[in-house]
Every structure is written in structure tokens, then in C-alpha cells.
C-alpha positions as CSV (number, residue, x, y, z in Angstrom):
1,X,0.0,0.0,0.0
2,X,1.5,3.7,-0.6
3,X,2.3,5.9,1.8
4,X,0.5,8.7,2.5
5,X,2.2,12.1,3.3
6,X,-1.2,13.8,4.9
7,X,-4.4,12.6,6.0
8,X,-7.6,15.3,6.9
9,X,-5.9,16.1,10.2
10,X,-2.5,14.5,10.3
11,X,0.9,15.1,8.6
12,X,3.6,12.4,8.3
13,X,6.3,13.2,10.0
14,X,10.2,13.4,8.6
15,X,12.7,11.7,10.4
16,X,15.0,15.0,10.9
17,X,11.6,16.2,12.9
18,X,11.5,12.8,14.9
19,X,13.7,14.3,17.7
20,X,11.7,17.1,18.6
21,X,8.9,14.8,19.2
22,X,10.8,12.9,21.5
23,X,11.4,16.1,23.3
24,X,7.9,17.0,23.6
25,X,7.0,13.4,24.5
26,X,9.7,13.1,27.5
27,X,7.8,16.1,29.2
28,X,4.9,13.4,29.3
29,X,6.9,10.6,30.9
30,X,5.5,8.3,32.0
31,X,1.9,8.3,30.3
32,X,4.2,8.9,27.2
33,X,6.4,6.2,27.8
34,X,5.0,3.6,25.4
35,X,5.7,6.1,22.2
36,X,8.4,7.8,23.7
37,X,10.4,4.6,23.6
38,X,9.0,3.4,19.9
39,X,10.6,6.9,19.0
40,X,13.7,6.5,20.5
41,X,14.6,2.9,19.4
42,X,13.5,3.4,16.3
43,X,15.6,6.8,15.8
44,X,18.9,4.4,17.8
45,X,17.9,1.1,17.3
46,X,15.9,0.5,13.7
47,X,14.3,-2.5,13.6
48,X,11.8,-1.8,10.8
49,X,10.7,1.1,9.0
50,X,7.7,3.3,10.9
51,X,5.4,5.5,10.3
52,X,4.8,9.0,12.8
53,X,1.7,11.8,11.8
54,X,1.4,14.4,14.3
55,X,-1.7,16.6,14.6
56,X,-1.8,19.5,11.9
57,X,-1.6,21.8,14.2
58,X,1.5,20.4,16.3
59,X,1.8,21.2,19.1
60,X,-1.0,22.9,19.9
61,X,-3.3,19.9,19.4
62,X,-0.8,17.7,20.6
63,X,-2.0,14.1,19.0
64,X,0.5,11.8,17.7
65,X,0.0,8.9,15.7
66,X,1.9,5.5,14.9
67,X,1.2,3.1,12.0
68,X,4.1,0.3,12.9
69,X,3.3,-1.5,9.1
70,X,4.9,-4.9,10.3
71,X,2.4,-7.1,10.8
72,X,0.9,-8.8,7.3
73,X,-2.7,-7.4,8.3
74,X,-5.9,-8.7,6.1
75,X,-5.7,-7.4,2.8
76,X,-1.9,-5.7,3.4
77,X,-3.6,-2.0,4.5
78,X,-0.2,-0.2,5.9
79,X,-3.0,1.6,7.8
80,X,-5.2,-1.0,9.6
81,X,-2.9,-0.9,12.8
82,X,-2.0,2.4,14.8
83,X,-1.5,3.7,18.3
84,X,-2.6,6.8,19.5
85,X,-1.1,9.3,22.1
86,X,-1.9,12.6,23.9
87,X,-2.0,13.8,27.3
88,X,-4.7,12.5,29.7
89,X,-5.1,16.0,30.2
90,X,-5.7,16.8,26.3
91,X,-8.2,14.5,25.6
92,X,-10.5,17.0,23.8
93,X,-7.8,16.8,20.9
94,X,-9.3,13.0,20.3
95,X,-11.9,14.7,17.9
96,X,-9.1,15.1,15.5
97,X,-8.4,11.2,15.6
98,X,-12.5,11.0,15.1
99,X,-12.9,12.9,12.2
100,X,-10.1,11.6,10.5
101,X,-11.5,9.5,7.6
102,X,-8.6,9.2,5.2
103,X,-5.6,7.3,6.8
104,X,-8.3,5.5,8.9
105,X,-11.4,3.4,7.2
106,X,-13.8,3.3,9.7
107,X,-15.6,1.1,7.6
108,X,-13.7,-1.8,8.4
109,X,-11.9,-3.4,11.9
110,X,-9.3,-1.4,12.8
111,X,-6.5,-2.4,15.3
112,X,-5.5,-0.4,18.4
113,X,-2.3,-1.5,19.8
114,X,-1.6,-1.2,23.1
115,X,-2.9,2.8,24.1
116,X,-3.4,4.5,27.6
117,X,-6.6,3.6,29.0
118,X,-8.1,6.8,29.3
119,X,-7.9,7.8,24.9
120,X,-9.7,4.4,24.5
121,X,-12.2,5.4,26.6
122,X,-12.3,8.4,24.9
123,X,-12.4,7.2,21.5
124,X,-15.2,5.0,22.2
125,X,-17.1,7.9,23.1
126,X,-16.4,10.3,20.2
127,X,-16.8,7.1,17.8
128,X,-19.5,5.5,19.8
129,X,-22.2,6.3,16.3
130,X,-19.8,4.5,13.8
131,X,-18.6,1.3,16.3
132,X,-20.4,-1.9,17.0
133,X,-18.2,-4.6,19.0
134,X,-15.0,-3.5,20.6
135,X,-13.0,-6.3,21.8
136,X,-10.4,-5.6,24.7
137,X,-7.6,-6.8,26.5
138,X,-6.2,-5.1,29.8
139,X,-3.2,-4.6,31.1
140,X,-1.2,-2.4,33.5
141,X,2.4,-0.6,32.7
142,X,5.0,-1.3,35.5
143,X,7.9,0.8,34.7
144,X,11.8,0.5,36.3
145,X,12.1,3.1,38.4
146,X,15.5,3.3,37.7
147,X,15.3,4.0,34.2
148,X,12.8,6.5,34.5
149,X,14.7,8.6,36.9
150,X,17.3,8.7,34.8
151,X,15.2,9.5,32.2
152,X,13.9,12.3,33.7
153,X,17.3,13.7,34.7
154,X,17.7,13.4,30.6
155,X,15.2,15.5,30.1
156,X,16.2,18.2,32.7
157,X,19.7,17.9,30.9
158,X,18.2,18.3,27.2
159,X,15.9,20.8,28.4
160,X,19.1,23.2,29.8
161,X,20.9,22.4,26.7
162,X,18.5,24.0,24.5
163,X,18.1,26.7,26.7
164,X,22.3,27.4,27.0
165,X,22.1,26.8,23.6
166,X,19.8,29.7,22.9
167,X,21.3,32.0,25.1
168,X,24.9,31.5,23.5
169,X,25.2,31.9,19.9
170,X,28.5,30.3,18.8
171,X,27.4,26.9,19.4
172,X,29.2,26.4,22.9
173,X,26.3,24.9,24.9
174,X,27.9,21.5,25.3
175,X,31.0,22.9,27.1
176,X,28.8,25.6,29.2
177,X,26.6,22.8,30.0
178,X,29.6,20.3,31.1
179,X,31.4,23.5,33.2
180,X,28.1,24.1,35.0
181,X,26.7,20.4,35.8
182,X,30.1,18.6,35.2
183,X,31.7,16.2,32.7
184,X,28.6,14.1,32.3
185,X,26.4,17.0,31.7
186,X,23.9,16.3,34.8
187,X,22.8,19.0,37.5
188,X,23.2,16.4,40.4
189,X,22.6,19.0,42.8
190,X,18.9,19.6,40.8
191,X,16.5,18.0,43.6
192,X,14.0,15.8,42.0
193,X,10.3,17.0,41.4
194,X,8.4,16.6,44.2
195,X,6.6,12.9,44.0
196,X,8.8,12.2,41.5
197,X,9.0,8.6,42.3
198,X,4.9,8.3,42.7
199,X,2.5,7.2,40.5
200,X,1.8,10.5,38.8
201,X,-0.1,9.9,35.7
202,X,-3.4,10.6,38.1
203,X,-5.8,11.4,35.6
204,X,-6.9,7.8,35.6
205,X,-6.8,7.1,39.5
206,X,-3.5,4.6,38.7
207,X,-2.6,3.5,42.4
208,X,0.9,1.9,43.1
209,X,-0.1,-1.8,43.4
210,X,3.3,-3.3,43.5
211,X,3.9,-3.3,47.1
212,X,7.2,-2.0,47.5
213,X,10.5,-2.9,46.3
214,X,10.8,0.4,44.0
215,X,14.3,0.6,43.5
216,X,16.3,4.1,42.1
217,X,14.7,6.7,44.0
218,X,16.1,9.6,42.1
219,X,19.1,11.4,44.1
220,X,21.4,8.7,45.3
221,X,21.5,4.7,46.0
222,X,21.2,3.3,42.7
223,X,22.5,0.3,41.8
224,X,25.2,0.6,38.4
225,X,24.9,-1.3,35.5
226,X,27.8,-3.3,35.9
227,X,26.2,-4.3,39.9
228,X,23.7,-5.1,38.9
229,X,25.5,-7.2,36.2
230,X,27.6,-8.8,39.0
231,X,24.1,-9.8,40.7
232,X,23.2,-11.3,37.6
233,X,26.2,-13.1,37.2
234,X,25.8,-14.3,41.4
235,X,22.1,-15.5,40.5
236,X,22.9,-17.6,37.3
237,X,26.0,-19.2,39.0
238,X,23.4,-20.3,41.8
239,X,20.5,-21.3,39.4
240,X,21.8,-22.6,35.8
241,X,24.0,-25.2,37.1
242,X,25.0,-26.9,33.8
243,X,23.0,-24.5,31.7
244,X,24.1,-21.2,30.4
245,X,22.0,-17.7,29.9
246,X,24.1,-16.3,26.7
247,X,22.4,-13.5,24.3
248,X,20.1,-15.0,21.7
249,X,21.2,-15.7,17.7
250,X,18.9,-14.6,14.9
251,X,19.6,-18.7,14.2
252,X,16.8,-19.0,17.3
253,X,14.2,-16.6,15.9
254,X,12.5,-19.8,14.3
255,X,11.9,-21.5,17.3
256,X,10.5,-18.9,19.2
257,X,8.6,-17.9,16.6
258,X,6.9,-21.4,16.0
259,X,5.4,-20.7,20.3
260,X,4.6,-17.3,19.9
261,X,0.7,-16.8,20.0
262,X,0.3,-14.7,17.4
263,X,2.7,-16.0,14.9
264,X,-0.1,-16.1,12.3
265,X,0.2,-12.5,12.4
266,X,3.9,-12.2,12.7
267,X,6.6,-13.0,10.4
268,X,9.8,-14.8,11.5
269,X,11.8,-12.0,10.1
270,X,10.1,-9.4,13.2
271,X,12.3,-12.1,15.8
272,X,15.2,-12.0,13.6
273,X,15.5,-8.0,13.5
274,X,14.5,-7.6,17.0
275,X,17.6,-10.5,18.4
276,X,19.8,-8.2,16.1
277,X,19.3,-4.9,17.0
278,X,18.3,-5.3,21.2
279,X,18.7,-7.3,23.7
280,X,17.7,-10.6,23.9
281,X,18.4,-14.0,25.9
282,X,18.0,-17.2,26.1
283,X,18.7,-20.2,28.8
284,X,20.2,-23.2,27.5
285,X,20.3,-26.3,28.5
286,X,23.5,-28.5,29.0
287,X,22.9,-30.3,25.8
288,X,22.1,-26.7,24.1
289,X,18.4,-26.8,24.2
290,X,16.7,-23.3,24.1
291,X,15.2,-23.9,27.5
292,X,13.4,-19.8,28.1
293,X,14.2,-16.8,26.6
294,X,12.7,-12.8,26.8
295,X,13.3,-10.3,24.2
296,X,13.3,-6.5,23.9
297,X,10.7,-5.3,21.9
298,X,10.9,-2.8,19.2
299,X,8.6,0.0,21.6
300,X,11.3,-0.5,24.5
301,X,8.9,-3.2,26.5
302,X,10.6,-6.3,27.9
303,X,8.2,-9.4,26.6
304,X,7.8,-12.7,24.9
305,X,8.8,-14.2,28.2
306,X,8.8,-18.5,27.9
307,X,9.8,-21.3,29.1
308,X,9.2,-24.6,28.0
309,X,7.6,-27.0,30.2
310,X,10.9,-29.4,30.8
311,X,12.7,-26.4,32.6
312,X,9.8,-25.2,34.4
313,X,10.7,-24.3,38.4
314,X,14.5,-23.2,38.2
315,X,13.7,-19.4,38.5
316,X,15.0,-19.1,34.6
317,X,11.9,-16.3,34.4
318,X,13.7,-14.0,37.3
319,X,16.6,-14.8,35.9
320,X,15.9,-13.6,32.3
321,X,13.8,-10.6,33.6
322,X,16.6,-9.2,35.9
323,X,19.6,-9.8,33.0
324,X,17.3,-7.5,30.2
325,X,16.2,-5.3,32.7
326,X,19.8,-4.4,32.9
327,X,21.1,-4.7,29.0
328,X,18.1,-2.1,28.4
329,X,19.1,0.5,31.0
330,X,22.6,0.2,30.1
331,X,21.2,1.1,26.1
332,X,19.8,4.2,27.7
333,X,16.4,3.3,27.8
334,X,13.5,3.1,30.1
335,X,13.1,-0.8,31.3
336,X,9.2,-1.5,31.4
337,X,6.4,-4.2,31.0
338,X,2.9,-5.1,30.4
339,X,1.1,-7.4,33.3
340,X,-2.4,-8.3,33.1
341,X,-4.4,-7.2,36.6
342,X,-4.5,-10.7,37.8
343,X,-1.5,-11.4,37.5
344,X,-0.3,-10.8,40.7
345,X,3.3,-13.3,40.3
346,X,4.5,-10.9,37.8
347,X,3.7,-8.0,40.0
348,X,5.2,-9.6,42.8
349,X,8.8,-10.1,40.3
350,X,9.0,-7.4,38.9
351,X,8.4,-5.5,42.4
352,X,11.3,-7.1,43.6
353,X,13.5,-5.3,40.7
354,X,12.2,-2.2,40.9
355,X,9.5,-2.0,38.5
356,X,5.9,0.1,39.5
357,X,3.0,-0.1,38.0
358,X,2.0,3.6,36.4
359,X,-1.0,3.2,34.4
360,X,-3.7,1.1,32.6
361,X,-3.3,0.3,28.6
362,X,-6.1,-1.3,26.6
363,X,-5.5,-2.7,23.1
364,X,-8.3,-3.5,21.3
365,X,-10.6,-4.6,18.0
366,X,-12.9,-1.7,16.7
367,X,-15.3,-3.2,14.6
368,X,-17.9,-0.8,12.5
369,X,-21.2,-1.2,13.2
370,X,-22.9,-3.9,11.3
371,X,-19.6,-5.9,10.8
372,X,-20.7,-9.4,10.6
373,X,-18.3,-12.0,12.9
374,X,-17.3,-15.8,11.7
375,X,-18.5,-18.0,15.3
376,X,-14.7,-18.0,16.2
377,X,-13.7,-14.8,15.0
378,X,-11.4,-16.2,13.0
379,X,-13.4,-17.0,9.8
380,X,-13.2,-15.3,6.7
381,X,-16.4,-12.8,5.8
382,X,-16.5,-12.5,2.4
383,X,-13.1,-12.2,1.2
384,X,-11.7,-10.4,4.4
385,X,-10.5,-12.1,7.1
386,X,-11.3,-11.5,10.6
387,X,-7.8,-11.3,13.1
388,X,-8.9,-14.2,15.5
389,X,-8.9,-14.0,19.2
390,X,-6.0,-15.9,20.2
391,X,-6.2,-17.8,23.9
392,X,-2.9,-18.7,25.5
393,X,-1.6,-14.7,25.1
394,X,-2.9,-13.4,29.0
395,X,0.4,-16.1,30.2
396,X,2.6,-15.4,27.2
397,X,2.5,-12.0,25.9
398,X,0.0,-9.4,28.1
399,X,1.4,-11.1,31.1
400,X,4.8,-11.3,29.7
401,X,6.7,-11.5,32.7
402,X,5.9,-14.8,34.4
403,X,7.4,-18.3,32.8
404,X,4.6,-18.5,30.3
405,X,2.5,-21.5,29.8
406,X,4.2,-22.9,26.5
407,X,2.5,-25.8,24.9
408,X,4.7,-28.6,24.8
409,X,6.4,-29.5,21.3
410,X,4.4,-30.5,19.1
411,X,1.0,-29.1,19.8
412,X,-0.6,-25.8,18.5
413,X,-1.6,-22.8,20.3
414,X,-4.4,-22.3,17.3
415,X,-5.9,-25.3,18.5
416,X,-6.5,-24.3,22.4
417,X,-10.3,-23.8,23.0
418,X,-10.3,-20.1,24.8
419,X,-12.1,-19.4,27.3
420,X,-13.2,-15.6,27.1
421,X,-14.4,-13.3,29.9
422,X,-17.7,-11.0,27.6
423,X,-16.3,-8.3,26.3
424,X,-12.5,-9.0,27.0
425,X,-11.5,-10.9,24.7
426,X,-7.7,-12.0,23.9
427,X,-6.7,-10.1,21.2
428,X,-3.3,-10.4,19.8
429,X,-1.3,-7.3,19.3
430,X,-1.1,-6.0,15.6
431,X,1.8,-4.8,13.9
432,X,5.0,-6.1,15.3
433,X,6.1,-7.9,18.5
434,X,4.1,-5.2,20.6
């Protein structure tokens, strides 16, 4: 499909543009996190070619919009699958994303990858006369504390920068900047904001529900990269015995591709980028076996956690979560994951190395009125298929953090009989390992 350059209400955006976005969106942190992270890899870190519109009248309608264009969607429409962001406390710009009718057919299902809680719900209610059945799946973003302090003495850095940078013409803002705040270029004696460390995206009510353990408080006693490296190194001496936790090969990307839920919708070649470009790791087994293994994800998220059922029990899950958690601060970015609410084991691991939760995301299905439905959602209606709703992905993608349930060799996740709550259904996320 070609790309389009404008829509009604949105421009595409140039890459030599992308940075000041990222700018913009870092003053969001951490309700911006999700897209501030996309940006960021995908400006350091390419792993596929992305497309970014921002509202026409940037940045006083501050709407941002990402069409990832992995995934091999029904009928190959680059536009099928976006994510949205604004602020929470910019919602009234959604009527822009409403009225758009030309990079978006609302005539058709459209696919809303993983987007604050609080635009769906907004969305729902400015489209509410052109949608019939939305079909949702919940989850909750638990973000290393670590990684977002630092990311937010980034921003205080980048923000004095630019404003050294204005007040001194001939270009010496790096050197003013590094005699004021010192060879690194950080004010460490810039006290943090106040409730910096608390849950402060508050427009949705998000409380702190991972009981403790939030590591990094910003101003002194964080743990280095290299520690925390060393701890690694302590934990898999105690709990691989014979095996070895090694970074993963693009040679793997087949197997883990052949468990991954949504692997109808995902191409092996999405796992081969990604194990290229970011971190990634595996456990194996004395005779070599790909026992577990978690990836980095193209949007900075830490997911695709497995383990197969033979190696089940050893603590390979902690083990893998604690080793990317570090490889992705020591990248420079911000360490975070996806837990369903029930899924109180992964809140209780990822407590324990620093991670709290910060807000509620909703991906979903939004299906025009009228839009007929095959009796599994997977059938094809007319000559369009329908994305199926995929059981097995709460314990092996949304969940993401615990040693997912992986089906033992042999057998097919496609062939699972879900079992679907009304109204939240299991939707696998379109376009790209997201």
C-alpha cells in the first residue's frame, strides 16, 4: 500500500523532525512512555521502517499517531494498525483522531495496539455512532524506576541544553553545559520534582499496586549497571547449574517464533531484526536446548517471556527478567512491561527489581457497526478475514513477565479452546512484536 504524506488532520512526520517529538514526548513521561520509547529505538535502534503523523496543528493539538506497518494485516492496509497518544489532560484533541476519515477506514476493523486507557475510553465515546463490537484486552504498565529517573534527569539535561544553547550563539552549549553540571552534563545537585518517584499519571486514579521494592529513587543509591551485572552473574552461578543464559542468535528466531501466540500475524523475520538490533536472551540447557528466553521489543517493552515446560521451576523467568532489565538500561532506555491485573506473580517479580506499576493500557478490535463476525472470530467474511482472538496470550505475551504456559512441542496454540471473559477478549497485538 502507498504511503500517504497527509491525512484530513494529520501530517507524516520526517525523520530529521523525529527528535523534537521525542522532546515534547519526555515532558509526558511516564503516560508517554510507550511512544516515547518506539521513537527512541527506532531513531537508535531501527528495527523496521515506521510511520509517525502528528496533529496538523503540532503542538497545539498535541496528537501523535503510529502506524508500525509490520504485521501482514488482512488485505496488506499499511493503515489497519496504529496507536494513539496525547495527554490525559488533552483529551478534547481525540476529535481530530474521530474525524479523521482518510488514513483510517472506519468502515472496516481497525486495530488499536496497546494505548493509555483513558484515549480508549475516549475514543469509544467520540466514535460511539460509527462502532459496533470493541473487543479488549487489559493490562497495567510497571515501569523501572530506575530508568525513568534517569530518564527524567535526561530531560532536565536536554531541556538546559537547548536553553544554554539559545542563550549562546557560537554553538558552545555542550561545554557551558559540562562546566556548569560537570563532565557528564547532569545537575546532580537539581533536587528531583516533588513525588517524582509516585505514581503520577493521576488522571486515571492509577494507584501503586506493587507493594514496595521500587528501587532508584532519584538522588542517590542506585545500583550501576555493571552491579547489577555482577548480581546477575551471582544468581545464574546459583541457578543454571549446567545450563548457560548467553544472548540469543537470529539462528533462534524460528523456534521462538513457532510458540509465539500470534505468529499467524507475525513473520519470523520481526524475531530476527529484533535479536539483532536489542537485547535478547535465552537459557540453555546443558545439551544446548533453548530452554526460556525474553526479548526486547521494538517500543522499548521487555516481553515474549517463555519457558518450556521441561525447565519449568528453576527461577530461569527472574533470571531472564533481571539480566534485560539491565542490557536495556545500560542502552539508555526506560526498562518496562505489560502485566495483566490478575497477574499478581509478575507484579510480585517485577516489584522485587524495581518495576511500578503507572498506568492502565487497553489494546483492542474496533469493529464498524454492522460488521458481521465468523463464530470463532477467525473465519473469513467475504473475502476479508477477521484477526482471531488468540487464547494462551494473558500467560505469554500481556502477562509477559511470568514463565509462560508454552505448549509442549508439538501441539498448536491455534488449536486451544479459549475461554473468554464477555467483552475481553484476547486479542493479539497487531503490527509487530508489541
Amino acid at each position: 500500500m502507498e504511503l500517504v504524506t497527509e491525512g484530513k488532520n494529520f501530517r507524516l512526520v520526517q525523520e530529521d523532525q523525529l527528535p523534537d517529538v521525542l522532546d515534547y514526548l519526555a515532558e509526558h513521561l511516564p503516560e508517554s512512555l510507550k511512544f516515547h520509547q518506539t521513537i527512541k529505538t527506532y531513531l537508535h535502534d531501527r528495527v523496521w521502517e515506521f510511520h509517525f503523523y502528528v496533529s496538523k496543528s503540532w503542538p497545539e493539538e498535541p496528537i501523535i499517531l503510529h502506524f508500525p506497518g509490520i504485521t501482514s494485516l488482512p488485505g496488506g492496509r499499511l493503515y489497519d494498525s496504529f496507536s494513539v497518544f496525547c495527554p490525559v489532560s488533552r483529551l478534547e484533541c481525540l476529535h481530530l483522531l474521530a474525524e479523521e476519515d482518510q488514513l483510517l477506514d472506519w468502515s472496516r476493523p481497525l486495530f488499536l495496539n496497546f494505548t493509555h486507557a483513558r484515549i480508549v475510553e475516549t475514543i469509544e465515546e467520540l466514535c460511539g455512532h460509527r462502532l459496533g463490537c470493541v473487543d479488549k484486552v487489559r493490562g497495567d504498565i510497571y515501569v523501572c524506576e530506575r530508568g525513568l529517573a534517569r530518564g527524567r534527569r535526561e530531560q532536565r539535561r536536554q531541556r538546559r541544553r537547548r536553553k544554554l544553547g539559545a542563550d549562546d550563539g557560537d554553538g558552545g552549549a555542550d561545554q557551558r553545559l559540562k562546566d556548569e553540571c560537570g563532565e557528564n552534563g547532569v545537575d546532580e545537585a537539581t533536587p528531583p520534582a516533588p513525588n517524582a518517584e509516585a505514581p503520577d499519571d493521576g488522571a486515571d486514579g492509577a494507584k501503586d499496586e506493587s507493594g514496595g521494592g521500587g528501587g532508584g529513587q532519584e538522588g542517590g543509591g542506585e545500583t550501576t549497571e555493571e552491579e547489577e551485572l555482577d548480581a546477575t552473574k551471582e544468581d545464574a552461578d546459583g541457578l543454571l547449574d549446567e545450563a548457560q543464559l548467553r544472548q540469543l542468535e537470529p539462528e533462534h528466531a524460528a523456534a521462538i517464533h513457532s510458540l509465539y501466540p500470534a505468529n499467524d500475524m507475525e513473520s519470523v523475520e520481526v524475531f530476527e531484526r529484533l535479536i539483532r538490533a536489542l537485547p535478547a536472551f535465552g537459557v540453555f540447557s546443558s545439551d544446548g536446548e533453548l530452554a526460556a528466553w525474553m526479548v526486547q521489543s521494538y517500543y522499548g517493552a521487555m516481553f515474549s517471556m517463555q519457558t518450556l515446560p521441561a525447565f519449568r521451576r528453576r527461577g530461569y523467568g527472574l533470571l531472564l527478567a533481571r539480566r534485560l532489565t539491565s542490557a536495556v538500561l545500560a542502552r539508555g532506555y526506560i526498562p518496562f512491561v505489560v502485566i495483566r491485573p490478575e497477574n499478581s506473580a509478575s507484579q510480585s517479580l517485577y516489584a522485587k527489581l524495581g518495576f511500578r506499576r503507572r498506568y492502565e493500557t487497553v489494546r483492542a478490535i474496533l469493529r464498524p457497526k454492522g460488521w458481521p463476525r465468523g463464530p470463532e472470530d477467525g473465519a473469513v467474511v467475504g473475502d476479508e478475514a477477521v484477526v482471531p482472538e488468540v487464547t494462551g496470550v494473558a500467560k505469554e505475551e500481556e502477562e509477559l513477565l511470568a514463565e509462560a504456559e508454552v505448549p509442549e512441542q508439538g501441539r498448536s496454540l491455534k488449536h486451544k479452546a479459549p475461554k473468554v471473559p464477555s467483552g475481553e477478549a484476547e486479542v493479539p497485538e497487531v503490527g509487530g512484536a508489541d
